[in-house]
C-alpha positions in Angstrom: 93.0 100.6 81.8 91.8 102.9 78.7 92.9 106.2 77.5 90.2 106.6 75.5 86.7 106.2 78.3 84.2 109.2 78.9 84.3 111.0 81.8 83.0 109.2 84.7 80.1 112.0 85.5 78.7 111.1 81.8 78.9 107.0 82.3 77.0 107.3 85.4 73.9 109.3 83.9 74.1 106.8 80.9 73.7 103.6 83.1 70.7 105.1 85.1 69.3 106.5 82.3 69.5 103.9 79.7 70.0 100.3 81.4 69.3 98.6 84.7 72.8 98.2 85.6 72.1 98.8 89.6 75.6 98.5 90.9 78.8 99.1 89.9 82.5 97.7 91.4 85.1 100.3 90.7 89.0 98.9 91.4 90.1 101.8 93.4 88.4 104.6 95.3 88.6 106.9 92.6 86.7 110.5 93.6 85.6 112.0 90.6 83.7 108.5 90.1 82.6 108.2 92.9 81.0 111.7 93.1 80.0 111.4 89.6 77.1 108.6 91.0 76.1 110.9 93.8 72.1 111.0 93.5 71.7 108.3 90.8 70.5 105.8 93.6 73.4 103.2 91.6 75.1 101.1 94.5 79.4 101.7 94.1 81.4 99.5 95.7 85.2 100.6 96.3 88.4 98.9 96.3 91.5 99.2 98.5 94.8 98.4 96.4 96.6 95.2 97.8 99.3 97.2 98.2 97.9 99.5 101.4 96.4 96.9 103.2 99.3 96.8 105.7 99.3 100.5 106.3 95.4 100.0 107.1 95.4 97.7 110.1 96.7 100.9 112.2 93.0 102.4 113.6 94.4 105.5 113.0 95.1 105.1 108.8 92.1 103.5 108.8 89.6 106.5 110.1 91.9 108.8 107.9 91.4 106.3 105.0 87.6 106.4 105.4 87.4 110.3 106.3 89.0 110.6 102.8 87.6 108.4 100.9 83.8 107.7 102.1 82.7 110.4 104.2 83.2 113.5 101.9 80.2 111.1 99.4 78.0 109.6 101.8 75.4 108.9 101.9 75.1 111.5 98.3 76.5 108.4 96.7 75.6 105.2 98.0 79.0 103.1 98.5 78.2 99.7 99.1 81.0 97.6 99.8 84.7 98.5 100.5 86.8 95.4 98.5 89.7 95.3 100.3 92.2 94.2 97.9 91.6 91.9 95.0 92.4 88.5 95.2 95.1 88.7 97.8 95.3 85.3 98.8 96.0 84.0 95.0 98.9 86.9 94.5 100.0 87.7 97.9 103.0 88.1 98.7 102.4 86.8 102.2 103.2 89.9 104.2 99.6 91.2 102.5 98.0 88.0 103.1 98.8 88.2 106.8 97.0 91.8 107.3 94.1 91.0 105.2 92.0 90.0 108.0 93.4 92.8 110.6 92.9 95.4 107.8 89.3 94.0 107.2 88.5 94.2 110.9 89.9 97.7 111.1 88.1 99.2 108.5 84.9 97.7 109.6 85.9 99.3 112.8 86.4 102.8 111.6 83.2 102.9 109.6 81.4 102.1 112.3 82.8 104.8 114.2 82.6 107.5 111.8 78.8 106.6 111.8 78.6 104.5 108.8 76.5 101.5 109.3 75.2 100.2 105.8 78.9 100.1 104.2 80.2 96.5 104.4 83.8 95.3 104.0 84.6 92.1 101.9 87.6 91.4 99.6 86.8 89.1 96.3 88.5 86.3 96.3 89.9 84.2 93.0 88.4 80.6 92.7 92.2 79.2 92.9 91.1 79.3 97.0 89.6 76.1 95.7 91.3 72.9 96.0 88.9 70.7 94.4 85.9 72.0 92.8 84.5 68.5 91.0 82.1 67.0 91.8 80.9 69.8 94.4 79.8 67.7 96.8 83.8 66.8 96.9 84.8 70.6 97.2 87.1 71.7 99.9 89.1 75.5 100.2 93.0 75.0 99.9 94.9 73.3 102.9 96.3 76.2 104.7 94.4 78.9 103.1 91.0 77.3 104.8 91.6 77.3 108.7 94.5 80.0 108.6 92.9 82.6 106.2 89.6 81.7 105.3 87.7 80.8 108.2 88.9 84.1 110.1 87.5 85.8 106.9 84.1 84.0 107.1 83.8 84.6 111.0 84.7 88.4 110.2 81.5 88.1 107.2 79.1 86.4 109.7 79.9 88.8 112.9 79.5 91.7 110.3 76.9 90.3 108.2 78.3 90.7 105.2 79.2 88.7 102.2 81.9 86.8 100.9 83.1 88.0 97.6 84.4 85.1 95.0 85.4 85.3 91.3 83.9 82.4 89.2 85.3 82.6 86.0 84.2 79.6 83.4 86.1 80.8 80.6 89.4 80.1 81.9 88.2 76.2 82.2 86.9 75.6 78.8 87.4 73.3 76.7 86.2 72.6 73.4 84.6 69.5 75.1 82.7 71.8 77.9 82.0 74.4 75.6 78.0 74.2 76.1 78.8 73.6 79.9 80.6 76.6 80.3 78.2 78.6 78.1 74.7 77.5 79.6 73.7 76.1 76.6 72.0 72.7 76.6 74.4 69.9 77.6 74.5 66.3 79.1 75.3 68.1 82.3 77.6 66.5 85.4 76.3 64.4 87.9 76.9 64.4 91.2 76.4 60.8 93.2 77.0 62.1 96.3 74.0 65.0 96.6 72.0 63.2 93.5 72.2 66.7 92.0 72.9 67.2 88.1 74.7 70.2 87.3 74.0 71.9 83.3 76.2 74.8 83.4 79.9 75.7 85.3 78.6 78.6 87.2 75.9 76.3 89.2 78.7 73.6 89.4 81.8 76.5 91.1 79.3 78.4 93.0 78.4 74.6 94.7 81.8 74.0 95.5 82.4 77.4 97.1 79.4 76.6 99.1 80.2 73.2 99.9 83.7 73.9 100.9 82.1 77.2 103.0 80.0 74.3 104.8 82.9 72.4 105.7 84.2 75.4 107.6 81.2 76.0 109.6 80.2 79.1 107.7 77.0 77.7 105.0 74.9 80.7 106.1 77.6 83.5 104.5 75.9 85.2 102.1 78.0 84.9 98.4 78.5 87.6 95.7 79.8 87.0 92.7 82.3 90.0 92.5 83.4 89.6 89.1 83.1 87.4 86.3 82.5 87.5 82.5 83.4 86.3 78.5 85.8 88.2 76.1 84.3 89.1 72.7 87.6 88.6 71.1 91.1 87.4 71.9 94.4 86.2 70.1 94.3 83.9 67.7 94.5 80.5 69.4 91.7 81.9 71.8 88.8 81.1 69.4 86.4 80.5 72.2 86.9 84.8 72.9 84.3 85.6 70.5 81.0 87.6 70.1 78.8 85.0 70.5 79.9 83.0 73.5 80.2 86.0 75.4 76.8 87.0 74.7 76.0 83.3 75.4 77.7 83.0 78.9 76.7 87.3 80.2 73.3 86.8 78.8 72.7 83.7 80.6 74.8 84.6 84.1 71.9 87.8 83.9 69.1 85.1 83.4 70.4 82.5 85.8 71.0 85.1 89.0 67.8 87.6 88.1 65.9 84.3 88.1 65.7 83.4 91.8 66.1 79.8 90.9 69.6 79.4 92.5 71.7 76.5 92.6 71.5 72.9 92.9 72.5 73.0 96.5 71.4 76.8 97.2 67.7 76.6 95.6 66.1 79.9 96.0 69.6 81.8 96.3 69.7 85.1 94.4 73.3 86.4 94.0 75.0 89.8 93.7 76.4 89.8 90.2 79.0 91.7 88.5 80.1 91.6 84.8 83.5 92.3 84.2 83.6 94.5 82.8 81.3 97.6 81.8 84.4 98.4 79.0 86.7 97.5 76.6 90.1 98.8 77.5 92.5 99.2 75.1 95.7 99.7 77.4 94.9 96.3 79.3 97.4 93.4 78.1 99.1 91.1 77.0 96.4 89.3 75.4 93.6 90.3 72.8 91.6 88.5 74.9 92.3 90.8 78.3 91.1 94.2 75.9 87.7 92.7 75.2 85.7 91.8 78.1 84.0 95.4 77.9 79.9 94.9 77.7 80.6 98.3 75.8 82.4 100.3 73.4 84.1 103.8 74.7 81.3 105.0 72.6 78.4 103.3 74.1 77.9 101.2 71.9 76.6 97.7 72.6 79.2 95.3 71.8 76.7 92.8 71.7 73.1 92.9 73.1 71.8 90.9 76.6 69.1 93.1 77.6 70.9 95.4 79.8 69.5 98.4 77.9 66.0 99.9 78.7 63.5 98.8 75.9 65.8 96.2 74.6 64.5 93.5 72.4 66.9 90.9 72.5 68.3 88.3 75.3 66.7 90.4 78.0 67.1 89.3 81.5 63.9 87.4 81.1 63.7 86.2 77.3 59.7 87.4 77.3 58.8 90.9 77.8 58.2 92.2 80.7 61.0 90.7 83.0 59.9 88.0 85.3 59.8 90.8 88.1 57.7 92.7 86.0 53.8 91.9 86.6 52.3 90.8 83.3 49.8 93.5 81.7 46.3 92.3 82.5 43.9 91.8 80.7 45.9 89.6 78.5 45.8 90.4 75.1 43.4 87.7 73.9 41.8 84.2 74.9 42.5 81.0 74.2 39.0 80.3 73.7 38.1 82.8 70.6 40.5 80.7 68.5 41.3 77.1 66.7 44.3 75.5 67.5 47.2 77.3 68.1 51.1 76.3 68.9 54.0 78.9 70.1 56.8 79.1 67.4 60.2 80.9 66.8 60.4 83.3 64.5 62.5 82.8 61.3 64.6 85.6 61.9 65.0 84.5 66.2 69.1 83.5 67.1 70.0 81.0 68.3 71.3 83.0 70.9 67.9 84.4 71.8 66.4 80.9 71.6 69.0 79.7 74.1 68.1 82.2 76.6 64.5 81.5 76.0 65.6 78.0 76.9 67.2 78.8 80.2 64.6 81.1 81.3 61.5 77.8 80.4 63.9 75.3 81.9 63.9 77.8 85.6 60.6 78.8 85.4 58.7 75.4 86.2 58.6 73.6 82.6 59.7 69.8 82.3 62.6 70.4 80.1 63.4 67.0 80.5 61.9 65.8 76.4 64.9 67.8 75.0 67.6 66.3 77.1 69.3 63.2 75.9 67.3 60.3 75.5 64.2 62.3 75.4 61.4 62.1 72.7 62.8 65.6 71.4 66.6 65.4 71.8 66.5 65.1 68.5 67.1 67.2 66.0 70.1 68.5 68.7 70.1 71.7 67.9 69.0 75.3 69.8 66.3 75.9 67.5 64.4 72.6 67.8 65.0 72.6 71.5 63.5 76.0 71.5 60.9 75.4 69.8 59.5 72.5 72.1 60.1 74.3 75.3 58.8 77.9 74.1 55.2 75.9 73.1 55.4 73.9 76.7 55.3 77.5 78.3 52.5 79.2 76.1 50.8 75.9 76.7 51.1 75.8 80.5 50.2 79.4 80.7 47.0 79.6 79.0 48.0 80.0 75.3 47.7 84.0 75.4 49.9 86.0 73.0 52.0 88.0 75.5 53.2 84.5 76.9 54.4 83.3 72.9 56.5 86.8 72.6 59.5 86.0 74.3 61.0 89.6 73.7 59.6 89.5 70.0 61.2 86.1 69.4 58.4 83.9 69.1 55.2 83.7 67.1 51.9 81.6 67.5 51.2 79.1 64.3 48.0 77.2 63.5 49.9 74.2 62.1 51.0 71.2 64.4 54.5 71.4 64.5 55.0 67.9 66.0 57.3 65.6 64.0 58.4 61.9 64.8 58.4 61.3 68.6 58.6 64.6 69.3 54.6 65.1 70.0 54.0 69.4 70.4 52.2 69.5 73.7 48.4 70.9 73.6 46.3 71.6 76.2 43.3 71.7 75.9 
């Protein structure tokens, strides 16, 4: 909802040729953007408005809805995913919610007739399905929604193999109280009696309870994307929370926390389709400030704040170090631990603390005890990113063999000769 974007053809060359954005949702079936990805290899999933699902549980609106709308780009383009509809159940009205599944099955059917066997049909669901969401273990869907709507829905994925689309959105539950929680920034965390599982961030906590509450159908083997979620950079006035750097707190650490492969509490090992909303600022979307400022960019192209989504960028990259955890390290490493004295991994004066923090989050999922900097630890204190950082960025350049690439942390850390122990909090050394 912006008068003022480029023209789709020029916003699909820039995101293959200058990020690793690999998939992109688009609200409606749009052609000229879904033409102007033809040949990029970028995944584009589609979207049926709410408003003709009815019309689409005939067979016969159906094939004409997929000759016109995927045929004429496939496999040119490669669509993905037909949403249909956005968050039915949570708007309705309930003349919609009733053809949701027949459209959905319909659909399916007509793709599969035209020939079209690797284009899957979900619809994204908001997280008000939910009826209880904490602890997780205590989740459970809606009464009503989960036997009469859901269930069919998550039969339909499982017959079709395909995934069920939900939108986890932590910045419409903060408070200044859960601010770290909903942020992924180091926090007391929630516990869970019932699994024994401790939960430091909202995402890992929401994604449970869809899970658990998937479980309690019958259905834990559905695959889950997260179809949309994401931070404002600035809202009205009482909205102070919209700002510049939460958002880049909470995208940059959703992009670490699903490229990571570490999953979830109850999902360990899960990797999740993940998409930010959204890839612009729009300036006709309202009422709210807030509602014009979830764009990752300017109409320009210019960054509104950096997470690593560019190529070659040096700041709270998907992995904080550079190259990206998927990314083999260069060999041979650039020196050894044996030519030298003593030697600690740092941050840099100049390092954010919203760099740090991501540093943090990629240690604390890559196998480092994280557990000194927690409360109660011997280096809880000074409570700040910085000090935390600090620790846990020497734990990994100690773990991994004290060699320079693994103190770089995309340019944010530096190796010192000096001890930086103080108090309790003993600087590990290996030796």
């Amino acid at each position: 909802l912006a008068d003022n974007l480029p023209p789709p053809s020029t916003v699909a060359q820039f995101l293959k040729s200058n990020t690793i954005i690999d998939r992109v949702r688009i609200f409606d079936a749009n052609h000229e953007v879904i033409q102007a990805f033809a040949g990029t290899g970028i995944l584009v999933s589609v979207t049926v408005p709410n408003g003709d699902i009815p019309s689409l549980t005939d067979p016969w609106n159906a094939r004409r809805w997929v000759d016109t709308n995927i045929k004429p780009f496939y496999p040119a383009t490669k669509l993905h995913y037909i949403c249909v509809g956005t968050e039915v159940l949570h708007w309705g009205p309930q003349s919609i919610v009733d053809h949701l599944v027949p459209a959905m099955r319909v659909l399916h059917a007509a793709l599969v007739k035209a020939g079209i066997k690797d284009v899957k049909v979900s619809t994204p669901h908001s997280l008000s399905i939910l009826f209880k969401s904490n602890p997780p273990s205590k989740a459970s869907f809606r009464p009503g929604w989960d036997v009469g709507n859901l269930a069919p829905i998550l039969k339909f994925h499982r017959e079709t193999k395909s995934a069920f689309m939900v939108n986890p959105y932590t910045y419409y539950a903060y408070t200044p109280g859960n601010e770290s929680y909903c942020l992924f920034k180091p926090n007391r965390g929630l516990y869970d009696k019932a699994t024994g599982k401790r939960y430091t961030n909202q995402f890992d906590q929401l994604m449970d309870a869809v899970y658990v509450s998937m479980k309690k159908l019958g259905y834990p083997d559905v695959e889950i994307i997260v179809a949309e979620t994401g931070w404002p950079s600035g809202g009205d006035p009482q909205n102070t929370h919209a700002n510049v750097a939460n958002a880049a707190a909470y995208n940059g650490g959703l992009i670490k926390k699903v490229s990571s492969g570490v999953g979830t509490p109850l999902m360990p090992g899960r990797k999740f389709e993940t998409y930010i909303f959204s890839l612009f600022n729009e300036n006709l979307k309202g009422p709210s400030l807030d509602e014009k400022n979830f764009g990752l960019f300017r109409p320009d192209f210019t960054q509104v704040y950096d997470i690593g989504i560019m190529h070659g960028s040096q700041s709270t990259s998907p992995s904080p170090k550079s190259p990206s955890p998927s990314t083999p390290s260069p060999s041979p490493k650039s020196s050894s631990p044996s030519t030298r004295g003593k030697r600690w991994c740092v941050p840099k004066p100049d390092a954010t603390d919203v760099a740090l923090q991501a540093n943090i989050d990629y240690i604390c999922s890559n196998g480092i005890d994280c557990s000194p900097t927690q409360p109660g630890g011997p280096c809880f204190e000074p409570n700040t990113v910085r000090a935390h950082a600090s620790f846990l960025m020497n734990s990994y350049y100690q773990a991994h063999g004290r060699h320079d690439l693994d103190c770089d942390f995309a340019h944010t850390g530096t190796v010192a000769s000096s001890d930086p122990s103080n108090g309790q909090c003993k600087y590990i050394y290996m030796k």
